[in-house]
FIBA-235297 format. One record per residue: residue number from 1; x, y, z of N, C-alpha, C, O in turn. Coordinates in steps of 0.1 Angstrom, whole numbers. Example, Ala and Ser with C-alpha at 12.3 -4.5 7.8 and 13.67 -1.06 7.14 Angstrom:
BEGIN
   num    n_px    n_py    n_pz   ca_px   ca_py   ca_pz    c_px    c_py    c_pz    o_px    o_py    o_pz
     1     132     -57      78     123     -45      78     132     -33      78     142     -33      85
     2     128     -22      71     137     -11      71     129       0      79     134      11      80
//
This chain:
BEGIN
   num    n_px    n_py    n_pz   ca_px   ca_py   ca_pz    c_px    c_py    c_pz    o_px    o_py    o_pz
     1    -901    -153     375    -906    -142     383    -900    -129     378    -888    -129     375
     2    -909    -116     377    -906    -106     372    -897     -99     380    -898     -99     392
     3    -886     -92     375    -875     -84     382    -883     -66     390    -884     -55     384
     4    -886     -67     398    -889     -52     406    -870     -41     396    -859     -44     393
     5    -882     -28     394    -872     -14     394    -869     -10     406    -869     -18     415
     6    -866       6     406    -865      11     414    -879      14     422    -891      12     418
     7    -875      21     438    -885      23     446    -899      35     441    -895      47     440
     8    -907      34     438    -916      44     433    -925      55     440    -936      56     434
     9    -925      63     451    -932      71     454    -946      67     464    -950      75     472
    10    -953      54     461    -962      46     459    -961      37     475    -951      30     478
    11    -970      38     481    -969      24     498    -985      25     493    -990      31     484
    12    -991      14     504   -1003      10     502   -1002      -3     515    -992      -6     522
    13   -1016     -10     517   -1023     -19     528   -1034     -25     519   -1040     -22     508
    14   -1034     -39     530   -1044     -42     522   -1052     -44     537   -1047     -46     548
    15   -1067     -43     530   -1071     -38     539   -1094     -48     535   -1096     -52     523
    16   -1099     -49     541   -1109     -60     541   -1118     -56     523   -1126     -49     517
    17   -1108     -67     521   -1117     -69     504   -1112     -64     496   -1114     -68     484
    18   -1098     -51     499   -1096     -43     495   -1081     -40     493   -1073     -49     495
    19   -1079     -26     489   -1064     -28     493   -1064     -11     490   -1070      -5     481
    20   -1058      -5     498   -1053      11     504   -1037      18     493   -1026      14     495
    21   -1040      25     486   -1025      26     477   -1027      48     488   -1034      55     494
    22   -1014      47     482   -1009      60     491   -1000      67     486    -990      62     490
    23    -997      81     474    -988      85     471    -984      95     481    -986      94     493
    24    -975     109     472    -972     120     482    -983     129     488    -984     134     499
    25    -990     130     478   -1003     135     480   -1018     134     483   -1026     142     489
    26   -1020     123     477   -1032     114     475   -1034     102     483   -1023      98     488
    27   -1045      93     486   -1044      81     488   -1059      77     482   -1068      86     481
    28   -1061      62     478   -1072      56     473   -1073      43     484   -1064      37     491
    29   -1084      42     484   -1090      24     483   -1100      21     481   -1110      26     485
    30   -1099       9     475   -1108       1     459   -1107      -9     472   -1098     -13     480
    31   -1122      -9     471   -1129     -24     476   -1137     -31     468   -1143     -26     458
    32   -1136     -47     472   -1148     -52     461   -1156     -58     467   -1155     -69     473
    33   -1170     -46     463   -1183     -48     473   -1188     -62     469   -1185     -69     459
    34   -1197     -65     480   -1211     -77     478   -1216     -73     468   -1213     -62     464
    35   -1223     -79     462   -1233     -78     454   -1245     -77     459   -1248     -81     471
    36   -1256     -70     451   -1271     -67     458   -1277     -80     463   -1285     -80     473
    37   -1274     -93     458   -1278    -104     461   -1270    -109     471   -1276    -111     481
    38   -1260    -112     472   -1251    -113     483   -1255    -102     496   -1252    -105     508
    39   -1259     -94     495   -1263     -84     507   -1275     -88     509   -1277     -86     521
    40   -1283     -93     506   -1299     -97     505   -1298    -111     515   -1303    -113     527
    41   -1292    -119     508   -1295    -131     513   -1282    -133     530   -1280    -141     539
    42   -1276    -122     527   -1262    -120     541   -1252    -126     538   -1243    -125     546
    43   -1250    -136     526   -1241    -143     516   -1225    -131     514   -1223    -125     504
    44   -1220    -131     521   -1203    -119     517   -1194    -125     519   -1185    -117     523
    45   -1189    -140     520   -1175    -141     527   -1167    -143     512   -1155    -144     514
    46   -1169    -144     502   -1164    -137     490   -1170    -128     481   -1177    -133     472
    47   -1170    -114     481   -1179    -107     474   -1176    -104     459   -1165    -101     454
    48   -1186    -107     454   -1190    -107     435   -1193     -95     430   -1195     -92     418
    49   -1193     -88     442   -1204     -70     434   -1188     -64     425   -1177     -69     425
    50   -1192     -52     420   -1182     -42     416   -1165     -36     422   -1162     -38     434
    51   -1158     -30     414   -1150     -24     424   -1154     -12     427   -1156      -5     417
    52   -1155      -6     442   -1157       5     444   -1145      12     450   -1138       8     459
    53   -1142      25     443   -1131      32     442   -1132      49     451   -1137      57     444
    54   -1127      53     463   -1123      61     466   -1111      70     469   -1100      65     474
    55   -1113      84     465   -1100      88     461   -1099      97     468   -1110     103     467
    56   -1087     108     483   -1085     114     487   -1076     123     492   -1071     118     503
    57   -1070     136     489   -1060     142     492   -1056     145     510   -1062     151     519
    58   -1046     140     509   -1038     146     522   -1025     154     523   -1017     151     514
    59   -1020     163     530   -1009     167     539   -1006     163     546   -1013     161     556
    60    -990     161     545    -984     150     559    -976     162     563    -971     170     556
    61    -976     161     575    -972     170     590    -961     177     583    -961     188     580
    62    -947     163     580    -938     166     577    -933     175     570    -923     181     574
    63    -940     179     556    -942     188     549    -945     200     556    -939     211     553
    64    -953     199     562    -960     215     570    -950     219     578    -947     231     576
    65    -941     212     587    -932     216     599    -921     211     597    -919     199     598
    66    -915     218     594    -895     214     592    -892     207     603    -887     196     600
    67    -893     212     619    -891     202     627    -895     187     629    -888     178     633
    68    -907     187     627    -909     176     626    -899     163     617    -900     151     620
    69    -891     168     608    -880     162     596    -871     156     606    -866     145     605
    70    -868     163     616    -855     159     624    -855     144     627    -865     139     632
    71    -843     135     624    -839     120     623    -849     120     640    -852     129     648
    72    -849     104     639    -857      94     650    -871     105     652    -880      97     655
    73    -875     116     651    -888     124     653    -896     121     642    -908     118     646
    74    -893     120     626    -901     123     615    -907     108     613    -915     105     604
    75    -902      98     622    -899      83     619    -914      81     625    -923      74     621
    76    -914      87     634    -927      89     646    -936      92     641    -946      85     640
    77    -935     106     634    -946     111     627    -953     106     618    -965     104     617
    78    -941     103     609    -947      92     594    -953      81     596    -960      76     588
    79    -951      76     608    -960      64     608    -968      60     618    -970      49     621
    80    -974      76     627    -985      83     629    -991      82     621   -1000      75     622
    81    -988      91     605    -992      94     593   -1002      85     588   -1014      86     586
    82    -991      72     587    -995      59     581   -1009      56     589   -1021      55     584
    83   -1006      53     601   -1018      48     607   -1030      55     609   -1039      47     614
    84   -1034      65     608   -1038      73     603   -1049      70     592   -1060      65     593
    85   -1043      74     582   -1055      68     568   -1052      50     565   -1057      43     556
    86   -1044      47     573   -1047      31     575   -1060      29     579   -1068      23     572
    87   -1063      35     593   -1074      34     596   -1090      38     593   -1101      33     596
    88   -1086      49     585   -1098      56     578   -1101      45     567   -1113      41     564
    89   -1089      39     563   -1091      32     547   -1098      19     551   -1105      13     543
    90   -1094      13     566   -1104      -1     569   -1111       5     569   -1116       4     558
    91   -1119      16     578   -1134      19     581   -1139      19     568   -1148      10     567
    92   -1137      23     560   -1141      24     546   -1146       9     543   -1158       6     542
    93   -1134       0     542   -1133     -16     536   -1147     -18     546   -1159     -17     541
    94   -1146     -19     555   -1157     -28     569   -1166     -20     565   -1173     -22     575
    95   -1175     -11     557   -1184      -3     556   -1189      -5     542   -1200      -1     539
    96   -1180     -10     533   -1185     -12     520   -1191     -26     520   -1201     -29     514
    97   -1184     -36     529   -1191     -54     531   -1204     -53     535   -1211     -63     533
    98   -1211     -41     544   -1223     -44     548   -1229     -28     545   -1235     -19     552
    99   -1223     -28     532   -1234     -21     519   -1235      -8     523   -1246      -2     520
   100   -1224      -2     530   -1227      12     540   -1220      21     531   -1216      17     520
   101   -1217      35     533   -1208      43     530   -1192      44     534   -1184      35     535
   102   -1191      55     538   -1178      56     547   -1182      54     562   -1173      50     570
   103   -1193      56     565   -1200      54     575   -1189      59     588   -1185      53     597
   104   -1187      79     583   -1184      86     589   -1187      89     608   -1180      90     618
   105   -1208      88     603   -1209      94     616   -1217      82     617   -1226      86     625
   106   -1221      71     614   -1226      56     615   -1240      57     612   -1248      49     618
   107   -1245      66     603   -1260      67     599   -1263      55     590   -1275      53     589
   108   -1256      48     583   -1260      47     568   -1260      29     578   -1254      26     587
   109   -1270      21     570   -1272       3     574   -1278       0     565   -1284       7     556
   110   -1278     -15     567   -1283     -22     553   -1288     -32     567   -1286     -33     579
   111   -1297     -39     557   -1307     -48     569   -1303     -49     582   -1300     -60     587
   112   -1304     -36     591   -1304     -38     605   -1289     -37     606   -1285     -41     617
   113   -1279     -34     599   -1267     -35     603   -1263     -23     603   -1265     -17     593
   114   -1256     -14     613   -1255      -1     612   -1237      -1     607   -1228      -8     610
   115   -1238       7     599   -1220      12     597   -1211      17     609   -1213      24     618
   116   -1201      11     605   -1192      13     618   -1188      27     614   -1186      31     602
   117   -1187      36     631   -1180      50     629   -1169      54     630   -1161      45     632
   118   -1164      63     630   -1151      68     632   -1144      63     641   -1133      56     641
   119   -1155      70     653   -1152      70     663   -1149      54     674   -1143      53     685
   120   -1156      43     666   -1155      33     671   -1142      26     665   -1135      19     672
   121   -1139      29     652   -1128      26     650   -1114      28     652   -1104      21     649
   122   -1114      46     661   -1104      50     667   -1104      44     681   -1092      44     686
   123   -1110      40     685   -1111      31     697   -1102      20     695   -1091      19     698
   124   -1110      12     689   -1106       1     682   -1090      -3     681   -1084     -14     683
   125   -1085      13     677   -1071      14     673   -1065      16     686   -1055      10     689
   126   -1071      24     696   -1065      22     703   -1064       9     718   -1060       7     729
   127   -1070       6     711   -1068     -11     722   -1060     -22     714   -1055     -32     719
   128   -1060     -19     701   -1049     -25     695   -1039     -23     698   -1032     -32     700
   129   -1034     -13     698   -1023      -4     704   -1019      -9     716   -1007     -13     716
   130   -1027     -10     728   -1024      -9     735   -1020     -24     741   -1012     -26     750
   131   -1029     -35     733   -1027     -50     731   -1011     -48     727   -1002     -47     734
   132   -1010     -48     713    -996     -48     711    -983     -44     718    -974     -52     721
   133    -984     -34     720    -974     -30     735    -974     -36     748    -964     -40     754
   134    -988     -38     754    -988     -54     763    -982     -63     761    -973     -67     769
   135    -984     -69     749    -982     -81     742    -962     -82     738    -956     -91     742
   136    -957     -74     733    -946     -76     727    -938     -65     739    -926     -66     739
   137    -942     -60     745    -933     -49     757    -934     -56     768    -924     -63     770
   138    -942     -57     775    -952     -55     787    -950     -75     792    -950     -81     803
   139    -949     -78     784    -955     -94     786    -941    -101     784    -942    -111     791
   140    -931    -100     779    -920    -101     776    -906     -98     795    -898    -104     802
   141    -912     -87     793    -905     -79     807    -912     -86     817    -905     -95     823
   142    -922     -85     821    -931     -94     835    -924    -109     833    -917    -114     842
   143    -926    -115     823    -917    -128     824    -908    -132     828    -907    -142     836
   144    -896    -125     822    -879    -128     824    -878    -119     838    -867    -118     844
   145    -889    -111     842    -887    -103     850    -888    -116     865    -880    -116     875
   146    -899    -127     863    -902    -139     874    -890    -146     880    -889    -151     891
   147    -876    -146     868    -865    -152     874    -851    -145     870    -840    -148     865
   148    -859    -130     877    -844    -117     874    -838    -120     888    -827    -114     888
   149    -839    -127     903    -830    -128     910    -821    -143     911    -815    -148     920
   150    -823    -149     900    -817    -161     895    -805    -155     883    -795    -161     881
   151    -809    -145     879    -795    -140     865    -786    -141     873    -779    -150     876
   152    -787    -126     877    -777    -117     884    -770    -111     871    -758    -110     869
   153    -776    -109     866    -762     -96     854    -775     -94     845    -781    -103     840
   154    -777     -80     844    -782     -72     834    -784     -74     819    -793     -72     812
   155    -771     -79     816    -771     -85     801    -777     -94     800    -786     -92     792
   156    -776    -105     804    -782    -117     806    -797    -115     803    -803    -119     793
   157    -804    -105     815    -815    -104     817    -823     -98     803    -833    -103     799
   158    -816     -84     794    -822     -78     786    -817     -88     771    -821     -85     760
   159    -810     -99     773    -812    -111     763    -818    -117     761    -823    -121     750
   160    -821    -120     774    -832    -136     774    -848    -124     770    -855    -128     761
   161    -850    -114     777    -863    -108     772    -863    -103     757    -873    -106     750
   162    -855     -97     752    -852     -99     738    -852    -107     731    -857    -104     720
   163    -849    -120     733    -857    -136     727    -869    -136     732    -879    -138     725
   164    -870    -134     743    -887    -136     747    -897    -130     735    -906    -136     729
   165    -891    -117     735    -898    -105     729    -899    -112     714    -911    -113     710
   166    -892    -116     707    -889    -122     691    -899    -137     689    -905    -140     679
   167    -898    -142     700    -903    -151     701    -920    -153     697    -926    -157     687
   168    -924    -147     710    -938    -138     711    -942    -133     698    -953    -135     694
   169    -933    -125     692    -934    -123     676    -938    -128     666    -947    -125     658
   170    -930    -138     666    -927    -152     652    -939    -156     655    -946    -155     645
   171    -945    -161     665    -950    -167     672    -969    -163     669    -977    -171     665
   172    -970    -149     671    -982    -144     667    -984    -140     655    -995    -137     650
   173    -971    -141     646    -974    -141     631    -979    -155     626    -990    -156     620
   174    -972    -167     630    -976    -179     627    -989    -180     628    -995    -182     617
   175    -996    -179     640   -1011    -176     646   -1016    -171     636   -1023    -178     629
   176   -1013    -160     632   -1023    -149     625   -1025    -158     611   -1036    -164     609
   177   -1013    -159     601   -1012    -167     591   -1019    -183     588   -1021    -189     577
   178   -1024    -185     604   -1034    -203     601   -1046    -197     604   -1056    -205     604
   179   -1048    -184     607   -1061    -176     607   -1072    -179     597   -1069    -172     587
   180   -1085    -187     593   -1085    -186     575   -1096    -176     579   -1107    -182     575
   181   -1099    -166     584   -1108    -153     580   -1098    -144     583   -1102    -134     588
   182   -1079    -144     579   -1074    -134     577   -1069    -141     561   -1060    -135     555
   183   -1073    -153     556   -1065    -155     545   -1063    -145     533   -1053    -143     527
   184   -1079    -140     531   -1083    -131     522   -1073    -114     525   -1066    -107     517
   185   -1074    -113     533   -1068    -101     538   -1048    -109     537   -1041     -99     536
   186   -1045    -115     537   -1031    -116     532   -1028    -120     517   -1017    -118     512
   187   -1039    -127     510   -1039    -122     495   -1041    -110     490   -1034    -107     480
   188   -1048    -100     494   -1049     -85     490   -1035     -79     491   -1028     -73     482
   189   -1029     -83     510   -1020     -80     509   -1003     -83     498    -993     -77     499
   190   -1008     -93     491   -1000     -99     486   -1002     -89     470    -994     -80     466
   191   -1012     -92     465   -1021     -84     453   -1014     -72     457   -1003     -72     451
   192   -1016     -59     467   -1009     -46     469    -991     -49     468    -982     -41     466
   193    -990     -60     470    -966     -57     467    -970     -58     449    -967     -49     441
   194    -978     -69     447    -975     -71     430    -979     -60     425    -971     -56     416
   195    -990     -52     428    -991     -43     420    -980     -29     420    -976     -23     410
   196    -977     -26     432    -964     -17     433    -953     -24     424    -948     -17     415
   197    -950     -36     425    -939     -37     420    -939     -42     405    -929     -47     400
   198    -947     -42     400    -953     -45     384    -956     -26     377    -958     -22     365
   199    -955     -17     389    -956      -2     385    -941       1     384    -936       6     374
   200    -930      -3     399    -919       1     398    -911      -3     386    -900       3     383
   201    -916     -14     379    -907     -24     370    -912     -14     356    -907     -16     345
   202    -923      -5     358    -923       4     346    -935      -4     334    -938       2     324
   203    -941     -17     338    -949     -22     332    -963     -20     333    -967     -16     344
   204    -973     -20     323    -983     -18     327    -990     -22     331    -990     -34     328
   205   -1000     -20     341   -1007     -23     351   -1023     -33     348   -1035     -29     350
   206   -1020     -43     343   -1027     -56     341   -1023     -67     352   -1013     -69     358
   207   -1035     -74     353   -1037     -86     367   -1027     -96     360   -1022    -104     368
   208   -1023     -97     346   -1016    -109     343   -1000    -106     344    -991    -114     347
   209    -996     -90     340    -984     -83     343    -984     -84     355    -976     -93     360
   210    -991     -77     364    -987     -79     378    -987     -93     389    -983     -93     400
   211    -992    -107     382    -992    -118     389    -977    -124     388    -970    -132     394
   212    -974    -118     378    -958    -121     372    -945    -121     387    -935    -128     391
   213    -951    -112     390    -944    -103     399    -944    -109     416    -955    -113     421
   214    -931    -109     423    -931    -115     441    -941    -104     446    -943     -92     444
   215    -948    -116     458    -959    -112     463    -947    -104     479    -953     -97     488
   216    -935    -106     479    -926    -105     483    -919     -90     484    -911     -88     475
   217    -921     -80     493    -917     -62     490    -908     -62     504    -909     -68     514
   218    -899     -54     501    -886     -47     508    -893     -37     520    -891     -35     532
   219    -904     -32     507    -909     -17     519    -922     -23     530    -930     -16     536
   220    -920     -36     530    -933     -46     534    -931     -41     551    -920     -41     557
   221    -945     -36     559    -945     -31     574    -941     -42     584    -939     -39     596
   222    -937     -58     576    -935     -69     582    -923     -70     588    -921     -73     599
   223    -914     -66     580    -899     -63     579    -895     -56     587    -886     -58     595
   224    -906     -40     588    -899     -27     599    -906     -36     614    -900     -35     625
   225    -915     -43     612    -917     -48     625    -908     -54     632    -905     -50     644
   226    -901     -66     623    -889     -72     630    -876     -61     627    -868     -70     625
   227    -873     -54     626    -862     -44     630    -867     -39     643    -859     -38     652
   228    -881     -36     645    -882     -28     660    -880     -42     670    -873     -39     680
   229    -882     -50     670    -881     -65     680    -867     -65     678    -864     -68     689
   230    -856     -64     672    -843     -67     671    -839     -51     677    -830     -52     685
   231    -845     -38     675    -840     -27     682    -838     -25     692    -827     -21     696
   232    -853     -29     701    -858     -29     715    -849     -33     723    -847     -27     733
   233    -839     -46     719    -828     -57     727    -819     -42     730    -816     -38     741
   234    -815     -35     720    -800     -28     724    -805     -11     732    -799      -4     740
   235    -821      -8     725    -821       2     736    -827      -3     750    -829       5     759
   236    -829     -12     750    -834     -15     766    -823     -23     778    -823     -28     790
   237    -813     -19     766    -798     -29     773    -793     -21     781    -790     -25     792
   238    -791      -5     779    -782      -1     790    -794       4     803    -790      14     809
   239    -801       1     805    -811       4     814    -807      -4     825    -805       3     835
   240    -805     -16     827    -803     -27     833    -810     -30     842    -822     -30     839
   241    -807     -32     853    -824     -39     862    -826     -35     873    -823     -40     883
   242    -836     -19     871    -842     -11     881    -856     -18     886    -863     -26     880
   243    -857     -11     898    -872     -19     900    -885     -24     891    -886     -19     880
   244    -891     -31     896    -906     -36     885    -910     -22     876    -911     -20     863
   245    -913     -14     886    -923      -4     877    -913       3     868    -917       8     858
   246    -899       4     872    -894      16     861    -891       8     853    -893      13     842
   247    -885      -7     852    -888     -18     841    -898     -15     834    -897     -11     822
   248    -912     -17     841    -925     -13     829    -926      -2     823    -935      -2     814
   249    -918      10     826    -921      23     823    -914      23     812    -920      27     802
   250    -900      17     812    -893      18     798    -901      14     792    -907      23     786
   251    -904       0     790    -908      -8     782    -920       2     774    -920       3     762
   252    -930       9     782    -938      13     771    -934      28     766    -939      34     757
   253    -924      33     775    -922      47     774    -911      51     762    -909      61     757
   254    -905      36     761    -894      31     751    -898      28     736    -890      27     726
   255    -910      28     735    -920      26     720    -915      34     715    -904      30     712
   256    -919      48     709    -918      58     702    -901      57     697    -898      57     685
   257    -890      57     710    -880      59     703    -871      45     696    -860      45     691
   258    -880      33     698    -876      25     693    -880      23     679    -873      18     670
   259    -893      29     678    -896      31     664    -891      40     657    -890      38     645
   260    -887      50     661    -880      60     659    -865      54     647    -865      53     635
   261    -854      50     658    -844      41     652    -847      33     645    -840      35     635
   262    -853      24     643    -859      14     633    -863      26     619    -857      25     608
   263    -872      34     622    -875      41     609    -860      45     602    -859      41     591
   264    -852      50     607    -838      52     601    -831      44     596    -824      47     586
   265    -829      27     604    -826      21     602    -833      15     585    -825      11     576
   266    -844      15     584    -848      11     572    -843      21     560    -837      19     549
   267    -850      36     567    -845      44     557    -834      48     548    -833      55     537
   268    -822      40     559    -804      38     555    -802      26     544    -793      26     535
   269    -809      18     546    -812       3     542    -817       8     527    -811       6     517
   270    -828      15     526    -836      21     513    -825      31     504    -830      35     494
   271    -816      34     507    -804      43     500    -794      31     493    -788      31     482
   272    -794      22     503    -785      10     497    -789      -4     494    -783     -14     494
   273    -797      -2     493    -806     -16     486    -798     -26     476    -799     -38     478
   274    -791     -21     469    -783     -29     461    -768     -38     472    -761     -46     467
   275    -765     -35     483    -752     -39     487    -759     -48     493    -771     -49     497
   276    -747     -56     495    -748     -69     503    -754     -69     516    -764     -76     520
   277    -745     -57     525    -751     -64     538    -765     -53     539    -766     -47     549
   278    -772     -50     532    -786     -46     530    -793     -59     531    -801     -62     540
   279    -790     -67     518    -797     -76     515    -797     -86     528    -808     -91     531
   280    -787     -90     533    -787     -97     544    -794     -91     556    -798     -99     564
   281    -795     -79     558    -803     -76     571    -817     -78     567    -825     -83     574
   282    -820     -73     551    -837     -74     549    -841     -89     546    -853     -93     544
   283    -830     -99     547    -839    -109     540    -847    -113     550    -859    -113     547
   284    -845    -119     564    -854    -119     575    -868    -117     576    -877    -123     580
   285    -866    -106     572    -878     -96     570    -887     -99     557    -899     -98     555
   286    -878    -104     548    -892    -108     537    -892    -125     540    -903    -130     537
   287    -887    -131     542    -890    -142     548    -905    -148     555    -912    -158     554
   288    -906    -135     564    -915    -134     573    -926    -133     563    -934    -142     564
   289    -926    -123     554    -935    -119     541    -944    -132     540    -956    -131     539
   290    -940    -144     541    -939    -156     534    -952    -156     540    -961    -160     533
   291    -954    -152     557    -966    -155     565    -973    -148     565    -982    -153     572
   292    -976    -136     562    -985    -127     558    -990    -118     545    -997    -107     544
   293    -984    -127     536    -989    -126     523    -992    -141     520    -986    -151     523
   294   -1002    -138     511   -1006    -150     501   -1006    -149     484   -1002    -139     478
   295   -1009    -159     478   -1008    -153     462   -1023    -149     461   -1032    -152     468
   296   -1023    -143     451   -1040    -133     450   -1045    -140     434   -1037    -144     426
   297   -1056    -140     434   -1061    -139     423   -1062    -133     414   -1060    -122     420
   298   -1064    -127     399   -1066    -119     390   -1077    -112     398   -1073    -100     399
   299   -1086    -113     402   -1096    -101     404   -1088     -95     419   -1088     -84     423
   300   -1082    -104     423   -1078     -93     437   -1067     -83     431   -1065     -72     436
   301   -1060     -88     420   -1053     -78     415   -1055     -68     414   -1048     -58     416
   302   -1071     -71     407   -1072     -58     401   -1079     -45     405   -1078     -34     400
   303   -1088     -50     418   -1087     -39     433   -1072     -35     431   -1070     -25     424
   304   -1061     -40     435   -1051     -36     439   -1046     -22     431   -1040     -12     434
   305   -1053     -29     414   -1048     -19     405   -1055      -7     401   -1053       1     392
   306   -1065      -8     409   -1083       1     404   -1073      11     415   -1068      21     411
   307   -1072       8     428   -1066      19     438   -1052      26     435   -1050      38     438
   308   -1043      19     427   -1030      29     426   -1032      33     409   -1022      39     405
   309   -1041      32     402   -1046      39     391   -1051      57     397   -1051      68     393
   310   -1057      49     408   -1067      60     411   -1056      74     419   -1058      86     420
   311   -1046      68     422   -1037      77     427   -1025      81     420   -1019      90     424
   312   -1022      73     408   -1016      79     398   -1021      86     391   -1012      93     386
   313   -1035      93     384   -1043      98     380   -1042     111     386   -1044     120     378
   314   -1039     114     399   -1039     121     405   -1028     132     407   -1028     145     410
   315   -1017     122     405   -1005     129     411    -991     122     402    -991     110     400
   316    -984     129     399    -968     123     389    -961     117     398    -957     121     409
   317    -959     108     393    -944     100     398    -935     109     402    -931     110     414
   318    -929     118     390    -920     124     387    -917     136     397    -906     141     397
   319    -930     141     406    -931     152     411    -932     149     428    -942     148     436
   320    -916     149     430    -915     145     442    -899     151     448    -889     152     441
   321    -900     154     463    -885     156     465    -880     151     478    -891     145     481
   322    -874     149     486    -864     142     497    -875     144     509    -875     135     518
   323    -881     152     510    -896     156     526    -903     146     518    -907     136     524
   324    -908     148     503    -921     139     502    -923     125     510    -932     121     518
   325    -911     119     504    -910     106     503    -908     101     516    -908      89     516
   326    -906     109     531    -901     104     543    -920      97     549    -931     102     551
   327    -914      88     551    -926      73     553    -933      69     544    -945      66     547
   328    -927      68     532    -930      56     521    -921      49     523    -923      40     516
   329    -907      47     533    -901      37     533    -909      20     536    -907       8     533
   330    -915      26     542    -922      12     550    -938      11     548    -942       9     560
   331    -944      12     542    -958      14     541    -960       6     525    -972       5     521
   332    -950       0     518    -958     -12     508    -965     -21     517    -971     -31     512
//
């Protein structure tokens, strides 16, 4: 297995068929459409057509507003940022499988199938959203909350929901991972670490260079996930155990700044990559890797590599400074 360089400027998603690369400036994603015959006969659950390649400049907040930089605030922003053209870059992926465009304002269809819009997709995000925080906040607290006059001590109580919460976690990754209409989508994701890390290692960007390479990444969103499920325990600790509703209120009112700390926490972690107890906090985290990536094929590679071509083309490595780079920590 090939040795990763240093960190490169470079995050990315993989995303349906496809995979999303993202520098300081730019972002791409290369999908690989159906084929005209595969769209004809409604044949897509592996598509044969071409890679299709889009390329796009952005401004991150951060840059524009010095305030926004401020520690636990910029953590927030950046991965606002992230989700952001995360989401533009699925609509894209889900719009190229049923032969659409970007399917901005949802005009464009292929036999009766209309393109998904923006607007349904911001929806979309936000019920995901709001599942998630149910799900790992909300659902966690109502539980340990059924036998909080059996504790009697506060610690106790924001422990046991703290396992709850981790639990619930491990738990919906495993799920997701025996998923097989997300398998494809965690080989892409797998395809998007090799190709970052087959660029960081300074090598050229071939499907057989980059298979070389762990499907396995530091900056992987898997990892910041379990930092925020390990954070949530110590800020929801000194709270201790006010009634039901201000229980629920932290819990979702508690998001942002939990993410917040986690973002720093990684970003401290990303300064010292080389020391021990680095490695020991992240390995957990790529462990997890293990369930949401898969190994990719040579052609999934090479989406992987059609998209961060398309954003090196664009923009230098080399032309980057300490604002750029705040939320590429976690976005391989």
């Amino acid at each position: 297995m090939a040795a990763r360089g240093r960190d490169a400027p470079i995050g990315g998603q993989a995303v349906l068929e496809g995979v999303m690369m993202r520098g300081i400036r730019t972002w791409s994603v290369a999908v690989r459409a159906p084929s005209a015959e595969q769209l004809t006969r409604g044949e897509r659950e592996i598509p044969t057509g071409g890679i299709a390649v889009q390329t796009f400049p952005f401004s991150s907040a951060l840059r524009r507003h010095r305030v926004l930089r401020l520690p636990l605030l910029r953590g927030v922003v950046a991965l606002g940022g992230s989700m952001a053209i995360g989401l533009r870059a699925l609509n894209i992926s889900a719009n190229a499988q049923i032969g659409g465009g970007e399917g901005g304002e949802g005009e464009d269809s292929v036999g009766g199938v209309e393109a998904l819009s923006g607007v349904a997709w911001a929806g979309a995000l936000v019920v995901s959203f709001a599942f998630a925080i149910g799900l790992f906040f909300v659902v966690p607290v109502g539980l340990v909350s059924l036998i909080k006059s059996q504790l009697h001590s506060s610690t106790l109580f924001w422990l046991i929901e703290g396992i709850v919460r981790t639990v619930i976690f491990l738990g919906y990754l495993v799920l997701l991972s025996r998923l097989r209409e997300l398998r494809r989508v965690f080989e892409y994701h797998g395809a998007e670490h090799k190709t970052i890390a087959c660029h960081e290692a300074g090598q050229d960007l071939t499907p057989e260079n980059a298979a070389r390479f762990s499907r396995l990444h530091p900056r992987c969103g898997t990892s910041f996930l379990l930092i925020v499920m390990i954070v949530a325990i110590f800020v929801f600790a000194p709270i201790g155990l006010p009634a039901w509703y201000w229980l629920l209120a932290t819990r979702i009112l508690g998001v942002p700044v939990i993410a917040g700390i986690s973002f720093e926490i990684i970003k401290l972690a990303a300064r010292h990559r080389d020391r021990a107890w680095v490695r020991v906090l992240m390995a957990p985290g790529l462990a997890l890797q293990r369930l949401t990536t898969r190994e990719p094929d040579h052609s999934q590679l090479a989406v992987a590599i059609a998209a961060l071509r398309s954003v090196l083309e664009v923009e230098s490595g080399d032309e980057r400074g300490a604002d750029d780079l705040i939320g590429l920590e976690v976005v391989a």
